[in-house]
mmCIF file of the N, C-alpha and C atoms, coordinates in Angstrom:
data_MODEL
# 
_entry.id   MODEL 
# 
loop_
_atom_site.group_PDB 
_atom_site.id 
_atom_site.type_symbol 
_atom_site.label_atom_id 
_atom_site.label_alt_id 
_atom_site.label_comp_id 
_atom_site.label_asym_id 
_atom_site.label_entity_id 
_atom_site.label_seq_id 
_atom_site.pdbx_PDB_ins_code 
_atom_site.Cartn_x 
_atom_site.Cartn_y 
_atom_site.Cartn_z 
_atom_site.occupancy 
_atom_site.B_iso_or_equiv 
_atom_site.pdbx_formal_charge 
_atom_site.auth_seq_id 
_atom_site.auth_comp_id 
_atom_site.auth_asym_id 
_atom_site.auth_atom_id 
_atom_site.pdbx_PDB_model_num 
ATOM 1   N N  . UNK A 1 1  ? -72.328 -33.238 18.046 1.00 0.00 ? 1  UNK A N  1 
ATOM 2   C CA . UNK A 1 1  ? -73.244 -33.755 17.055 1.00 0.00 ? 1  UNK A CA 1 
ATOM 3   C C  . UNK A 1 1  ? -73.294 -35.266 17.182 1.00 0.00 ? 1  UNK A C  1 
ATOM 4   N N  . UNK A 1 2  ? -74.316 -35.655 16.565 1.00 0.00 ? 2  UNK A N  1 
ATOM 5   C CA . UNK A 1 2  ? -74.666 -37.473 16.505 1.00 0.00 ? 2  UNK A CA 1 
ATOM 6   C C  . UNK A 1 2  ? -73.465 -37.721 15.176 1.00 0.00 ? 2  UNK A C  1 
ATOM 7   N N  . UNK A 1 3  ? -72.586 -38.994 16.193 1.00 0.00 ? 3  UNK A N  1 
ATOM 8   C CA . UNK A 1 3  ? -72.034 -39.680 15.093 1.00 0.00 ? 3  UNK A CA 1 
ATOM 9   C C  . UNK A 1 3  ? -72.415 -40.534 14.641 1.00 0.00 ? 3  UNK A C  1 
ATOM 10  N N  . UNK A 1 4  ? -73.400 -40.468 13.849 1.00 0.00 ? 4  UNK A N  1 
ATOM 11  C CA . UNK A 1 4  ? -74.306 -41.405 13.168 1.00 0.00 ? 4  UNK A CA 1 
ATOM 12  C C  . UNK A 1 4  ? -74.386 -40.191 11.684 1.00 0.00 ? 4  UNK A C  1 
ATOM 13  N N  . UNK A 1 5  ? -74.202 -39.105 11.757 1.00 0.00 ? 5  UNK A N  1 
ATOM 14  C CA . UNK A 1 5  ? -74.700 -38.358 11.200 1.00 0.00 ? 5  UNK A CA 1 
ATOM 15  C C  . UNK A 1 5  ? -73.108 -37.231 10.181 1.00 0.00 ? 5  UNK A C  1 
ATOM 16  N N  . UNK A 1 6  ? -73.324 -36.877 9.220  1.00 0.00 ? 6  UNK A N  1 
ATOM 17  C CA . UNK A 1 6  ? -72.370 -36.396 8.204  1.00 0.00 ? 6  UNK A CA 1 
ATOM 18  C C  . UNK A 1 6  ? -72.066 -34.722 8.798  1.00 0.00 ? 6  UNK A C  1 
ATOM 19  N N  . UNK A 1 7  ? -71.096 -34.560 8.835  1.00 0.00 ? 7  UNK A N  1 
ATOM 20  C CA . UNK A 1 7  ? -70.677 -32.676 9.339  1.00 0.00 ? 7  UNK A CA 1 
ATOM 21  C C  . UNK A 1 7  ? -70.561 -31.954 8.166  1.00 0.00 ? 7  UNK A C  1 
ATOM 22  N N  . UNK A 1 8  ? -71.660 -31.273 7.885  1.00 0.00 ? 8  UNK A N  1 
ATOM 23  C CA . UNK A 1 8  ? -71.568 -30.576 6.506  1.00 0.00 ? 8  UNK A CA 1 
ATOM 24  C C  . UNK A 1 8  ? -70.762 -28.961 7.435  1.00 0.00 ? 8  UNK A C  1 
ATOM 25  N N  . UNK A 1 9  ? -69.979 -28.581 6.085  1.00 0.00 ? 9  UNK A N  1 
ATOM 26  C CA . UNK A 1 9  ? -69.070 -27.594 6.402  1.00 0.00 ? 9  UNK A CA 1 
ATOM 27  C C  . UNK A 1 9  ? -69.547 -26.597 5.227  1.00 0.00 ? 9  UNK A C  1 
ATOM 28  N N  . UNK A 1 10 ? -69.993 -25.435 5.710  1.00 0.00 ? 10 UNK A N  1 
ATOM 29  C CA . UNK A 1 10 ? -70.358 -24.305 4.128  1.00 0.00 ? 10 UNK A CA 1 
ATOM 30  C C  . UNK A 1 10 ? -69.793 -22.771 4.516  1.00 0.00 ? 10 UNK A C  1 
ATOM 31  N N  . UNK A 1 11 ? -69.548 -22.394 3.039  1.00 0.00 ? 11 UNK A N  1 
ATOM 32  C CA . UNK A 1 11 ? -68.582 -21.489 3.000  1.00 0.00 ? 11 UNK A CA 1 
ATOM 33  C C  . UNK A 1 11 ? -69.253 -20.715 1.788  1.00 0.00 ? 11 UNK A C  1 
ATOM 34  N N  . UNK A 1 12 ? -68.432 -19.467 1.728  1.00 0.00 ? 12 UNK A N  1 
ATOM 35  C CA . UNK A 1 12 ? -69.170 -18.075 0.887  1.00 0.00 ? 12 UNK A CA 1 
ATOM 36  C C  . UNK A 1 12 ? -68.232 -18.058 -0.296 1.00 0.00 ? 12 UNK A C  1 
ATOM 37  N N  . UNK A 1 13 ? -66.751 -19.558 0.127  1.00 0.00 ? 13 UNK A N  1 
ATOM 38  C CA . UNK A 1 13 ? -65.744 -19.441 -0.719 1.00 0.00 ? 13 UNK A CA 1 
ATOM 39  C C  . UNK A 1 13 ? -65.599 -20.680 -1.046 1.00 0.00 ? 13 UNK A C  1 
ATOM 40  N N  . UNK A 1 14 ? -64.628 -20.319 -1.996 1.00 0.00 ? 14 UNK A N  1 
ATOM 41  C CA . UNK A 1 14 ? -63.954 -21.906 -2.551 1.00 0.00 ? 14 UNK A CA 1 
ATOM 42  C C  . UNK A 1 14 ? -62.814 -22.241 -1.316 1.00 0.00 ? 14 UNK A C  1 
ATOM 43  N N  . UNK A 1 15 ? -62.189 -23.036 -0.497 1.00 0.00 ? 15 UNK A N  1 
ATOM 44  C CA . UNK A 1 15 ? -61.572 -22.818 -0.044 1.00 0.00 ? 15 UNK A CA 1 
ATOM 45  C C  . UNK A 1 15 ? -61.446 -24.689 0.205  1.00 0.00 ? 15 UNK A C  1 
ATOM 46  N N  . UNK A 1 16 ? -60.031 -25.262 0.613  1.00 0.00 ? 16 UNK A N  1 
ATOM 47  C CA . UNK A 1 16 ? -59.304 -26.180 1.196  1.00 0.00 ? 16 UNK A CA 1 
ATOM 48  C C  . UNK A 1 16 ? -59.997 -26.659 2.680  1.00 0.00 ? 16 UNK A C  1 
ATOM 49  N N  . UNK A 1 17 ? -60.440 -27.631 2.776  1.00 0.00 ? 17 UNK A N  1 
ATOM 50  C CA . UNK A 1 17 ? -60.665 -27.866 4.312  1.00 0.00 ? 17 UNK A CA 1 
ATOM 51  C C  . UNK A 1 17 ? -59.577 -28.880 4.949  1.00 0.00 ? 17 UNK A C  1 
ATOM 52  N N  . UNK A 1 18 ? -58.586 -27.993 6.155  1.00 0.00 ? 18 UNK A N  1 
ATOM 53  C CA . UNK A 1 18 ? -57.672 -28.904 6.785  1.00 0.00 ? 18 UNK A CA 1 
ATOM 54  C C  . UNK A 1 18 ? -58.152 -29.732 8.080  1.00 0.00 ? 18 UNK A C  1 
ATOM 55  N N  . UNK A 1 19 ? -58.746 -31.070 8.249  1.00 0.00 ? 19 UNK A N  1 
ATOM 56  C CA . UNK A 1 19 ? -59.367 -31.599 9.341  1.00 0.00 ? 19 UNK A CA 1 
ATOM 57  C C  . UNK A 1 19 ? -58.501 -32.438 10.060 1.00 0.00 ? 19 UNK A C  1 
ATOM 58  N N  . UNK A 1 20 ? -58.890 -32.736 10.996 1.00 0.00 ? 20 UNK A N  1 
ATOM 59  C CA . UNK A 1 20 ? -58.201 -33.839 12.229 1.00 0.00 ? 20 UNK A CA 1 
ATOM 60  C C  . UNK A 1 20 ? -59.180 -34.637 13.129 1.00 0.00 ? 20 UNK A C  1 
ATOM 61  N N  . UNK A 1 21 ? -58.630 -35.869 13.659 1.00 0.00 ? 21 UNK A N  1 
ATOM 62  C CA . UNK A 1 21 ? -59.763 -35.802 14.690 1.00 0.00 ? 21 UNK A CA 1 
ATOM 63  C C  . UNK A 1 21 ? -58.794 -36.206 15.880 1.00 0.00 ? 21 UNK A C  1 
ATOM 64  N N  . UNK A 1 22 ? -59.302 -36.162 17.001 1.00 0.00 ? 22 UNK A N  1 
ATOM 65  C CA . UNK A 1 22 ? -59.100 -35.818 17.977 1.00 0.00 ? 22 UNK A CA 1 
ATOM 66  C C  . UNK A 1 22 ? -57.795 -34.640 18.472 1.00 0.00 ? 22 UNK A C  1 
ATOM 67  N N  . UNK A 1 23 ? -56.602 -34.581 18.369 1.00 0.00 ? 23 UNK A N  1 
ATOM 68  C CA . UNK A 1 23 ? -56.065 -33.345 18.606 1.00 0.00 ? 23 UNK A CA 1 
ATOM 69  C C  . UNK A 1 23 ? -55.208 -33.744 17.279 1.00 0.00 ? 23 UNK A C  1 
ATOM 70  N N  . UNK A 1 24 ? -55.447 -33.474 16.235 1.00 0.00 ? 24 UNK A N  1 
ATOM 71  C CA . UNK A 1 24 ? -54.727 -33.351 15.163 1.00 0.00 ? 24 UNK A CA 1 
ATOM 72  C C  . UNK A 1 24 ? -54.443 -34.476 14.858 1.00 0.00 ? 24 UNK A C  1 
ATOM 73  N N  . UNK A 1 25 ? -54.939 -35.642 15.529 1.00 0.00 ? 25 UNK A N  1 
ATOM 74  C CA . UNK A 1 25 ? -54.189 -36.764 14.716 1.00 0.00 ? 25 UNK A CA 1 
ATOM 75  C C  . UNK A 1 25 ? -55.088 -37.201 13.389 1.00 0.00 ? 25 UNK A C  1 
ATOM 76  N N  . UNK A 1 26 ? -54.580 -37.930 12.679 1.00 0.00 ? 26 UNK A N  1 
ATOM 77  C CA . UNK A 1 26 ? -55.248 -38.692 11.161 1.00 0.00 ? 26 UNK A CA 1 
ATOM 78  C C  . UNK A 1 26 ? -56.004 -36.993 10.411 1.00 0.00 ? 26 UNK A C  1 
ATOM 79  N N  . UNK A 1 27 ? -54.871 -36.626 10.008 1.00 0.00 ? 27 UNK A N  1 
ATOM 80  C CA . UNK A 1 27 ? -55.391 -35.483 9.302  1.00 0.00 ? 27 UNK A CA 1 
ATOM 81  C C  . UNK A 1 27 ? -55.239 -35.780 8.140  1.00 0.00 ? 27 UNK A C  1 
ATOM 82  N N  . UNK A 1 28 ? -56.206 -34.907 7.338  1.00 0.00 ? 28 UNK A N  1 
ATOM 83  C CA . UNK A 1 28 ? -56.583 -34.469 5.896  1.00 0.00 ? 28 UNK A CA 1 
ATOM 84  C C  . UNK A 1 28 ? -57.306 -33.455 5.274  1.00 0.00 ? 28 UNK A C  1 
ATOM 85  N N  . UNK A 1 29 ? -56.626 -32.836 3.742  1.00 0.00 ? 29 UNK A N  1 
ATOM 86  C CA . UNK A 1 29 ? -57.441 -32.030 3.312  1.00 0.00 ? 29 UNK A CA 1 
ATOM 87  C C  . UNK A 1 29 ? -58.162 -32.792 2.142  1.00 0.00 ? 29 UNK A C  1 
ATOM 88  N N  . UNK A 1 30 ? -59.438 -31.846 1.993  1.00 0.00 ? 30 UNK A N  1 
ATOM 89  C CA . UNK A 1 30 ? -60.366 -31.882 0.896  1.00 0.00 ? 30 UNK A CA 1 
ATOM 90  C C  . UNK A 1 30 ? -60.487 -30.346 0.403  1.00 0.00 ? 30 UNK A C  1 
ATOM 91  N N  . UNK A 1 31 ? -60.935 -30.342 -0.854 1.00 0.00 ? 31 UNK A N  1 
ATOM 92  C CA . UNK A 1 31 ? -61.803 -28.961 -1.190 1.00 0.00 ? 31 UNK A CA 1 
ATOM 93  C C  . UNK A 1 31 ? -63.022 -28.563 -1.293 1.00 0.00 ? 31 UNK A C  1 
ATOM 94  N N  . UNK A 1 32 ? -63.561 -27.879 -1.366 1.00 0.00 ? 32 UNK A N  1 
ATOM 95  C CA . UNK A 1 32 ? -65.021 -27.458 -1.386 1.00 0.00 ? 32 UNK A CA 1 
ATOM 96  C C  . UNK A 1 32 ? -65.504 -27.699 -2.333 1.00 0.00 ? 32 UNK A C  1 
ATOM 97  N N  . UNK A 1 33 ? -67.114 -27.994 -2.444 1.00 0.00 ? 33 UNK A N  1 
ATOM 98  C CA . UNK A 1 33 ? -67.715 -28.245 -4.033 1.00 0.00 ? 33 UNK A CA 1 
ATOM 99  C C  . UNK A 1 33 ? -68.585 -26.747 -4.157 1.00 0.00 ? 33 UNK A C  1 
ATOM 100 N N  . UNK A 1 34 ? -68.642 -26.086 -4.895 1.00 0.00 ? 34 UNK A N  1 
ATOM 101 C CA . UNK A 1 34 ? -69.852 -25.326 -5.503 1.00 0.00 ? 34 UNK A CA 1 
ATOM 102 C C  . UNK A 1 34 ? -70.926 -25.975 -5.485 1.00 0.00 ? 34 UNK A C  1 
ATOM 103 N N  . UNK A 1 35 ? -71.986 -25.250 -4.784 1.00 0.00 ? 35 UNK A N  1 
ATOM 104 C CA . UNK A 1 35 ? -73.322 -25.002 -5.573 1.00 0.00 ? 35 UNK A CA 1 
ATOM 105 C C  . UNK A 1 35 ? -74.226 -24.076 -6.347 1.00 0.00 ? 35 UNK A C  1 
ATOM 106 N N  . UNK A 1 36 ? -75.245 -24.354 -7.085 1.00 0.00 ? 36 UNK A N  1 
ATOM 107 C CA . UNK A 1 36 ? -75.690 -23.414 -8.216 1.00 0.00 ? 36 UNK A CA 1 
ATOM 108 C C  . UNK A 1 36 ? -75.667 -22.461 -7.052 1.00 0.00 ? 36 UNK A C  1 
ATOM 109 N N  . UNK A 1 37 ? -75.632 -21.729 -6.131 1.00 0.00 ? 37 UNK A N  1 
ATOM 110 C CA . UNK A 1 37 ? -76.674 -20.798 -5.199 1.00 0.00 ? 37 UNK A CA 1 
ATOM 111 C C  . UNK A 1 37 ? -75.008 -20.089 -4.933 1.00 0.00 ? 37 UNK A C  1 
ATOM 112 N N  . UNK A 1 38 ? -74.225 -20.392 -5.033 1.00 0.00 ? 38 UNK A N  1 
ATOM 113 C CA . UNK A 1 38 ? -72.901 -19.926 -4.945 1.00 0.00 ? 38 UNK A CA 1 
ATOM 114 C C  . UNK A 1 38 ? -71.586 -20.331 -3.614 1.00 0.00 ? 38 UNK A C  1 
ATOM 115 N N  . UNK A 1 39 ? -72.745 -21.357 -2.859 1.00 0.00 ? 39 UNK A N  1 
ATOM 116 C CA . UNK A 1 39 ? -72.430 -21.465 -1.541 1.00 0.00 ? 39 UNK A CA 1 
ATOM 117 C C  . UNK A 1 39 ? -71.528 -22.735 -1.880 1.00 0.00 ? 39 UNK A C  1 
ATOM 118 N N  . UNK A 1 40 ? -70.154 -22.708 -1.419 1.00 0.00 ? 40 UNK A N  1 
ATOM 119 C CA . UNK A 1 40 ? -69.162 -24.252 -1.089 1.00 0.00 ? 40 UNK A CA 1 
ATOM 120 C C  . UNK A 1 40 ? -68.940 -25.086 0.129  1.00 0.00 ? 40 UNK A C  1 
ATOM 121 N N  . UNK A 1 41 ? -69.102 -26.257 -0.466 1.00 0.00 ? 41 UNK A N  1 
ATOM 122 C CA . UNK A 1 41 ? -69.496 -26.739 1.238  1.00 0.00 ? 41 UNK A CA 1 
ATOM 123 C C  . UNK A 1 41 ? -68.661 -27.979 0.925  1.00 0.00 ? 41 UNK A C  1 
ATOM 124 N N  . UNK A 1 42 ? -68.486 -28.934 1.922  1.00 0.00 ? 42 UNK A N  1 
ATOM 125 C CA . UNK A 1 42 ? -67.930 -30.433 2.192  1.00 0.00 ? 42 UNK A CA 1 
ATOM 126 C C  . UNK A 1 42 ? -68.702 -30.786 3.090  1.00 0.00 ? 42 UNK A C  1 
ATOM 127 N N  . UNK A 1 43 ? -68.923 -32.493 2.935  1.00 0.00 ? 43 UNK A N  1 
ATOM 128 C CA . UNK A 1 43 ? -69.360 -33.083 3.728  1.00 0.00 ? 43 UNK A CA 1 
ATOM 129 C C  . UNK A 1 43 ? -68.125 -33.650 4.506  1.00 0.00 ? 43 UNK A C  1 
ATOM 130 N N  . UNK A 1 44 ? -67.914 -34.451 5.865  1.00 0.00 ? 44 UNK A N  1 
ATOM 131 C CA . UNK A 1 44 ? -66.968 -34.971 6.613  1.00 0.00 ? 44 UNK A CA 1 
ATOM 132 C C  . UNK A 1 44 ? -68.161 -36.141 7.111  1.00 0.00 ? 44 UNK A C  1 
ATOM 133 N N  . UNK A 1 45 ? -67.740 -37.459 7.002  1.00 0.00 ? 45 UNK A N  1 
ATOM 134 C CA . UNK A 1 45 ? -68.508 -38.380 7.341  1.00 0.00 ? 45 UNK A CA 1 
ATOM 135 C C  . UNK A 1 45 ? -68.079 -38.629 8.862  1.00 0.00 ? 45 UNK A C  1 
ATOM 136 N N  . UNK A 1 46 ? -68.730 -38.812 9.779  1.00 0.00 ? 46 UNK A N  1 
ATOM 137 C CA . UNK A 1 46 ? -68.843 -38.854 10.855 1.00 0.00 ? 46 UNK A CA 1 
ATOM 138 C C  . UNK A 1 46 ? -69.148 -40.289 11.589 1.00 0.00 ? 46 UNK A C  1 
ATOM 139 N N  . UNK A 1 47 ? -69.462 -41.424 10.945 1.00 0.00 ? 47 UNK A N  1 
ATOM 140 C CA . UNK A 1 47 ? -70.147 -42.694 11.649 1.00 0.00 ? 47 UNK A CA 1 
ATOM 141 C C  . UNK A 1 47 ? -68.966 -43.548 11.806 1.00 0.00 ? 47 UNK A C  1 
ATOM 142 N N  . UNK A 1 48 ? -67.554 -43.327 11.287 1.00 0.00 ? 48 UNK A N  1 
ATOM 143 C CA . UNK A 1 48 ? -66.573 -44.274 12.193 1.00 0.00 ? 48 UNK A CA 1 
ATOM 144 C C  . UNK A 1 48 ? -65.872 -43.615 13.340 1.00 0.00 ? 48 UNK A C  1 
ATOM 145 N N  . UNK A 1 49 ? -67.064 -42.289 13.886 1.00 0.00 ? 49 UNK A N  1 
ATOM 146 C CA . UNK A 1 49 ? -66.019 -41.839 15.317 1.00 0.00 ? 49 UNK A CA 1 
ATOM 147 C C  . UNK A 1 49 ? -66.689 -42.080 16.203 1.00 0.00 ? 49 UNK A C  1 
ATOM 148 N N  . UNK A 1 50 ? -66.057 -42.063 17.015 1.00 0.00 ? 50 UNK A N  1 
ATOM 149 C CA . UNK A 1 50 ? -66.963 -42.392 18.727 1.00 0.00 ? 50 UNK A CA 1 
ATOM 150 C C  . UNK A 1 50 ? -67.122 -41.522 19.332 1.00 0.00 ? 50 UNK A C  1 
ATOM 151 N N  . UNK A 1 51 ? -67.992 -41.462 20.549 1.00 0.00 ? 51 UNK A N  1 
ATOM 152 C CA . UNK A 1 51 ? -68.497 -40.762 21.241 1.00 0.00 ? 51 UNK A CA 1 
ATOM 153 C C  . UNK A 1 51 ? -67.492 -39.969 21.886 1.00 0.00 ? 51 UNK A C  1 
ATOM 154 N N  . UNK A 1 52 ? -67.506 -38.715 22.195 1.00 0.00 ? 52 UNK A N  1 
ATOM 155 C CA . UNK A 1 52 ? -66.080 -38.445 22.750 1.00 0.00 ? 52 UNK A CA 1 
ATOM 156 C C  . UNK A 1 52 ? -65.156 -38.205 22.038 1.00 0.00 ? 52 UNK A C  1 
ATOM 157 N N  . UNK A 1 53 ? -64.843 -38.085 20.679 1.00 0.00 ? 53 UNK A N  1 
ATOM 158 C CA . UNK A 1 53 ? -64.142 -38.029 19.415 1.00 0.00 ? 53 UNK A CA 1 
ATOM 159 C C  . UNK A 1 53 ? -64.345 -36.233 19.666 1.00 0.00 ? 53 UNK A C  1 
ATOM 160 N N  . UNK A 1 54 ? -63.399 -35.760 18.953 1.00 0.00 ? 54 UNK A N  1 
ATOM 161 C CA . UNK A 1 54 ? -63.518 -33.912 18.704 1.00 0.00 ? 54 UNK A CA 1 
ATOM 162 C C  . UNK A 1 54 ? -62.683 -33.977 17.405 1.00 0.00 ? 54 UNK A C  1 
ATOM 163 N N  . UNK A 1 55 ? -63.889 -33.583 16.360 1.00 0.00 ? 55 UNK A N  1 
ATOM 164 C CA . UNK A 1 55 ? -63.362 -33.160 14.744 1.00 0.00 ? 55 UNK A CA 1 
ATOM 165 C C  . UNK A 1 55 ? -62.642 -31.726 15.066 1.00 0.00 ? 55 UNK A C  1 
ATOM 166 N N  . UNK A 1 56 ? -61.630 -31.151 14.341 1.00 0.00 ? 56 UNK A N  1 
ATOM 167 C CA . UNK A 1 56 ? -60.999 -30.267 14.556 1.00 0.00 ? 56 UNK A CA 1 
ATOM 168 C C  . UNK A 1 56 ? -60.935 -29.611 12.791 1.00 0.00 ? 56 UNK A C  1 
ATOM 169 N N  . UNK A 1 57 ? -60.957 -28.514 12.542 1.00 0.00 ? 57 UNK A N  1 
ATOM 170 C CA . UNK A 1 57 ? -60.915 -27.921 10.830 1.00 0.00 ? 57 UNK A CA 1 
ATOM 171 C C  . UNK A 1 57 ? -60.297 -26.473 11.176 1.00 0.00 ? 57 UNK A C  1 
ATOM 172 N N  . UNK A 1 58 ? -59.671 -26.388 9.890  1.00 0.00 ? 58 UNK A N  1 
ATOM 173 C CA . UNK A 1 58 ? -59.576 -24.970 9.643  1.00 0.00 ? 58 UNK A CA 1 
ATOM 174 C C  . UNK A 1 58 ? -59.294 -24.776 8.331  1.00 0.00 ? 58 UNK A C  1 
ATOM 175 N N  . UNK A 1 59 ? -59.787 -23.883 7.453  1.00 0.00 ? 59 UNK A N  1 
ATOM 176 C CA . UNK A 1 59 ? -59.461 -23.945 6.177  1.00 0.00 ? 59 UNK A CA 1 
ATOM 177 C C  . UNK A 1 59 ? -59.016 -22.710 5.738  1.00 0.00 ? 59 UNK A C  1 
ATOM 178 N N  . UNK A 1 60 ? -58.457 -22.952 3.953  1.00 0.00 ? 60 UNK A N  1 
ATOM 179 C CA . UNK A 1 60 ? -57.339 -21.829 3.845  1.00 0.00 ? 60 UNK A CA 1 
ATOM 180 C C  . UNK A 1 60 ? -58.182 -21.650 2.229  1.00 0.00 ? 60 UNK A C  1 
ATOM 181 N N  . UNK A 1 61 ? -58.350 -20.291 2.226  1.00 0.00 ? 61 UNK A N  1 
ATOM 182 C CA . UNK A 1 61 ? -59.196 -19.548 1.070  1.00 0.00 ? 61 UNK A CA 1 
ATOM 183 C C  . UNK A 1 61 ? -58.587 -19.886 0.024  1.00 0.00 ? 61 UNK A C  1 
ATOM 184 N N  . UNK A 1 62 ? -59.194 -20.436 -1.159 1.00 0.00 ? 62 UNK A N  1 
ATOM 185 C CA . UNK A 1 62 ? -58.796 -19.977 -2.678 1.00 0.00 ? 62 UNK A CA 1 
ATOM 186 C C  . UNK A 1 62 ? -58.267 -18.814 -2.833 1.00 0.00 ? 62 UNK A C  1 
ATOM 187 N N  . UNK A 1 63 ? -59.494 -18.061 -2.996 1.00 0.00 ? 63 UNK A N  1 
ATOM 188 C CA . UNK A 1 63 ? -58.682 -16.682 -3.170 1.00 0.00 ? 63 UNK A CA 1 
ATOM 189 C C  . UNK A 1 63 ? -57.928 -16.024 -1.940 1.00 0.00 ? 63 UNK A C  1 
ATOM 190 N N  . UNK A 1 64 ? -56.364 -15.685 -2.657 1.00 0.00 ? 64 UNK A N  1 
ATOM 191 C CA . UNK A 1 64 ? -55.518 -14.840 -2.185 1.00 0.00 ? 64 UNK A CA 1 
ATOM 192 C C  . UNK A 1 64 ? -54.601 -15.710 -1.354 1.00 0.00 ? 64 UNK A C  1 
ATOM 193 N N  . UNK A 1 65 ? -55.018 -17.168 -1.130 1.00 0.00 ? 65 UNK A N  1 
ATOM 194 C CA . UNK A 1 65 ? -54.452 -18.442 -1.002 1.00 0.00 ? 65 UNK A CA 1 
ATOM 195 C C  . UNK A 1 65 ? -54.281 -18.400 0.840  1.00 0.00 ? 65 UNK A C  1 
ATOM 196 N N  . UNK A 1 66 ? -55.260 -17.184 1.922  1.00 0.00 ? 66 UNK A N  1 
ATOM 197 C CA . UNK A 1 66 ? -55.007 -17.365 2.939  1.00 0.00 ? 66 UNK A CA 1 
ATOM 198 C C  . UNK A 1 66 ? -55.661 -18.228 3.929  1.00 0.00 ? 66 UNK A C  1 
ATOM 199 N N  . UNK A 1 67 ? -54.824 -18.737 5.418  1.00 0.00 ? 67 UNK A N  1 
ATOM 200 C CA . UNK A 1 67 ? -55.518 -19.378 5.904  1.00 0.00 ? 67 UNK A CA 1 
ATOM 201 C C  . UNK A 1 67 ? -56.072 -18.717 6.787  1.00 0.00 ? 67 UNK A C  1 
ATOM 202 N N  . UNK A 1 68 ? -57.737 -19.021 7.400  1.00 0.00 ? 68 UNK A N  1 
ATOM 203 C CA . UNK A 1 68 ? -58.609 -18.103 8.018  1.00 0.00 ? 68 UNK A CA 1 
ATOM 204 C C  . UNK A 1 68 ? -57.521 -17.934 9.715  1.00 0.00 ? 68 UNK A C  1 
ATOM 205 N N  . UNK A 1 69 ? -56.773 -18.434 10.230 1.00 0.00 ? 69 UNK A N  1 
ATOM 206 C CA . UNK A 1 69 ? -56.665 -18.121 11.173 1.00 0.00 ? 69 UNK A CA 1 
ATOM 207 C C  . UNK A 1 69 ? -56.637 -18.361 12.105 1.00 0.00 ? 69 UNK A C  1 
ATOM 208 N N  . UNK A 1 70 ? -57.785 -19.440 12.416 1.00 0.00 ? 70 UNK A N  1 
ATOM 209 C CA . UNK A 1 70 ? -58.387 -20.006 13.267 1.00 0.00 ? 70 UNK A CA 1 
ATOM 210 C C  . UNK A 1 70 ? -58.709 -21.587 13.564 1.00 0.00 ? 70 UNK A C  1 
ATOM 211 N N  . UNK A 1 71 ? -59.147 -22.188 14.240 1.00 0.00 ? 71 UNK A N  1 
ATOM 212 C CA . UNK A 1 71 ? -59.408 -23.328 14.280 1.00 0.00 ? 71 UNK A CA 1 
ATOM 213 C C  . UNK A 1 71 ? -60.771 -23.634 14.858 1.00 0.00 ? 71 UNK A C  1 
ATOM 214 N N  . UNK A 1 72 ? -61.359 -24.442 14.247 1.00 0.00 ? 72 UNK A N  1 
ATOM 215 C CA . UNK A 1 72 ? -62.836 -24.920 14.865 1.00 0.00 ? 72 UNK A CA 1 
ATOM 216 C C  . UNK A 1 72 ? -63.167 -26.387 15.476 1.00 0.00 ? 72 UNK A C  1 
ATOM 217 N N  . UNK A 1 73 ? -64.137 -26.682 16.323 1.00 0.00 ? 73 UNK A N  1 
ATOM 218 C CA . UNK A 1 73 ? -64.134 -27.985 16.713 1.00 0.00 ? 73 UNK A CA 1 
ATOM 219 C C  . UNK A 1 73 ? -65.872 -28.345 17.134 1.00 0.00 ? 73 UNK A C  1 
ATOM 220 N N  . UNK A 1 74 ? -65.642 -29.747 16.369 1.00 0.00 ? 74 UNK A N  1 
ATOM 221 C CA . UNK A 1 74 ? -66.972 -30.108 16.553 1.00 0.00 ? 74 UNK A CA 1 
ATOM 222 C C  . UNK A 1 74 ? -66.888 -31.549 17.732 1.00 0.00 ? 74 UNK A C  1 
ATOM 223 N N  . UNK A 1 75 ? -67.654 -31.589 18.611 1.00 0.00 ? 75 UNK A N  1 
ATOM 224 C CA . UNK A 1 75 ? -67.944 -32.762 19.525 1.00 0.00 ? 75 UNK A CA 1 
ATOM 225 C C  . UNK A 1 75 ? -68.448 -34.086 19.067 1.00 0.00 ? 75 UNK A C  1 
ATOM 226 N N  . UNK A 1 76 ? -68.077 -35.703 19.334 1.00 0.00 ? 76 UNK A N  1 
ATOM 227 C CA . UNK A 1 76 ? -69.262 -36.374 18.437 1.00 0.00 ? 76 UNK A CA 1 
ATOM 228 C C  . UNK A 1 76 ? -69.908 -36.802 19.910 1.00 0.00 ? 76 UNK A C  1 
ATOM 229 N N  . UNK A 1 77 ? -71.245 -37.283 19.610 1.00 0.00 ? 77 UNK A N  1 
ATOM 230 C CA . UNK A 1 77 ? -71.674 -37.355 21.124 1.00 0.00 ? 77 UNK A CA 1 
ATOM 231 C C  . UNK A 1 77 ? -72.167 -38.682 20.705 1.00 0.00 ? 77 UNK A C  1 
ATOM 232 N N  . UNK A 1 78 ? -72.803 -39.396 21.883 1.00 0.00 ? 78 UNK A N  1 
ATOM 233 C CA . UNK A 1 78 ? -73.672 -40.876 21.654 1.00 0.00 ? 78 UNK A CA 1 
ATOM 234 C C  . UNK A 1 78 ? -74.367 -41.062 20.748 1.00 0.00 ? 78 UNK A C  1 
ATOM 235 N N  . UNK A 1 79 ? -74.642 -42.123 19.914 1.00 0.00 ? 79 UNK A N  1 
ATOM 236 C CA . UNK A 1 79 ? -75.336 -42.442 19.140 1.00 0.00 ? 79 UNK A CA 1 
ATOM 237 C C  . UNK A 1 79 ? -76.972 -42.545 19.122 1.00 0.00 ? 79 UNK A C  1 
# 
């Protein structure tokens, strides 16, 4: 994605988002916001990474308190 540009993250749940960028370093969580429509999402601001940067997430459900499992990764590319 353009790092110029915000990584919206949406979900069917309430759930914790655990992020990193490049291989886990400078990590942090946030939580999800509701919307009226039922859908939870976060934004992750994206314009202090560089090209070549890889966002990394995985998040862990409200309910039943599990984590999905998995890990995801987004690319930042040239501006």
């Amino acid at each position: 994605m353009n790092a110029e540009k915000i990584l919206r993250i949406e979900l069917l749940g309430a759930a914790i988002i655990h992020r990193g960028e490049g291989d886990w370093q400078r990590t942090g969580d946030v939580e999800t916001s509701a919307t009226w429509l039922g859908v939870h999402f976060v934004d992750l601001p994206a314009t202090k990474l560089r090209a070549g940067t890889r966002v990394r997430f995985t998040f862990r459900w409200r309910e039943g308190a599990r984590w999905e499992g998995r890990d995801f990764a987004v690319g930042m590319a040239d501006r």
